[in-house]
N, C-alpha and C positions, 0 to 999 in steps of 0.2 A: 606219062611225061607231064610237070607241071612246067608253065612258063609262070616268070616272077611277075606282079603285081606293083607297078610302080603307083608310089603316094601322087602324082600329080597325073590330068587328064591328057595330058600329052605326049606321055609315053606308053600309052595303052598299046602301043603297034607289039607289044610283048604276046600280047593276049592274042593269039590269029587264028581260033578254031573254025571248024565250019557250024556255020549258023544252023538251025533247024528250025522248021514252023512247028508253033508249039499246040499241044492236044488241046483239047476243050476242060484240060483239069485245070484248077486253081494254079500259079505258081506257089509252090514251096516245099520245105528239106521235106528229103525222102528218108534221109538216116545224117545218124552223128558217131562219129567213132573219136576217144579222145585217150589218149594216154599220156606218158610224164613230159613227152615233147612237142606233142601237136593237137590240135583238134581237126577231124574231115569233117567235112559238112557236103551231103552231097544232097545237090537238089533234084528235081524232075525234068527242070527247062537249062537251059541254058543262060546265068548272070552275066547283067551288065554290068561289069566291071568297074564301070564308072558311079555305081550308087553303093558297091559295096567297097569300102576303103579301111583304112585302121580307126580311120574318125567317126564310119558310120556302125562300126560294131564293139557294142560294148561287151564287157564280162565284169560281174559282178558290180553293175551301177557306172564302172568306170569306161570309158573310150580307149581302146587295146592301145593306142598310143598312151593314153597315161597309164594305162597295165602294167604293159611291157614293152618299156621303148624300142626293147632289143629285137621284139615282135615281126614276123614277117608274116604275110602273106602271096598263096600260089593259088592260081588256078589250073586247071588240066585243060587240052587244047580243045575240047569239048565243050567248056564252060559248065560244066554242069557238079562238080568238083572243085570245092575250094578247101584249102591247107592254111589253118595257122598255126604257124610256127610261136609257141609260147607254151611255158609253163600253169599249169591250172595248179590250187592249194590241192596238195594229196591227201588231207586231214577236215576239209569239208566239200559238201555239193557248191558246185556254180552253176550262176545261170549268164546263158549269150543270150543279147538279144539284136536285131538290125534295126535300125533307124532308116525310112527311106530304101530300102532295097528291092529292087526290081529285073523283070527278067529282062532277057538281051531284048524280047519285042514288046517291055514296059510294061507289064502287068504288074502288080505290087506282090509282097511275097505275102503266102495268106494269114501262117503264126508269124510273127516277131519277135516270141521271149521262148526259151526254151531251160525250162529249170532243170537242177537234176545229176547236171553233168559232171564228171569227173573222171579221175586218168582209170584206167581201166574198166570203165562203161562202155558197152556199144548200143545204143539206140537207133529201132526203126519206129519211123512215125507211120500210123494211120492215113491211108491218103484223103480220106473220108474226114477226117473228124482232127480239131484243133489242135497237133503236138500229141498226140495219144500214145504211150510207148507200147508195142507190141513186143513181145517176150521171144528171146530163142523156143523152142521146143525143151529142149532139155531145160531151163531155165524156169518154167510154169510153174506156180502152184500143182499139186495133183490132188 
């Protein structure tokens, strides 16, 4: 279940998971899944909502509000799962990256640019090491 993501700080009462204290790892994405109508992004920790907005994530150089106006974003009640709702180009890679995004208990997120992406990708990150894609199994070089 995602609750919506409103653009201003004062409607955050959307967003009501339960907090969690977070491990001793880094904040940040644990995986990216994006296809013709959305991108997931899910992290380790739980986002504060309030650093991640359509102003503070760009795609492709631009601020998803100049992307795609039409652009939403969700979080799941967990926070740890965010959803935007936009079209990525089907005919090249993109890259997101977050300006300022932090977990619910203020940690900074540790990558910020994540190149690569596009609709029919699913990427998991390395927990260890900068944005690193790890391969399905069946997917591997042999």
């Amino acid at each position: 279940m995602l609750a919506s993501a409103q653009s201003d700080s004062k409607s955050i009462h959307s967003f009501n998971g339960m907090r969690i204290a977070r491990t001793q790892e880094p904040f940040q994405v644990i995986f990216i899944d994006a296809n013709q109508s959305f991108v997931r992004i899910i992290f380790n920790s739980p986002v504060n909502p309030n650093t991640v907005r359509k102003k503070d994530i760009f795609i492709n150089g631009l601020s998803l509000e100049e992307f795609d106006q039409n652009a939403k974003i969700r979080f799941n009640t967990s926070g740890r799962l965010l959803e935007i709702q936009t079209s990525l180009p089907a005919d090249s890679e993109s890259v997101i990256e977050f300006n300022g995004a932090r977990s619910f208990d203020e940690f900074p997120l540790k990558s910020k640019r994540f190149p690569s992406i596009k609709p029919g990708f699913r990427h998991e990150y390395n927990k260890t090491s900068e944005a690193e894609i790890i391969l399905p199994k069946e997917e591997k070089s042999k």
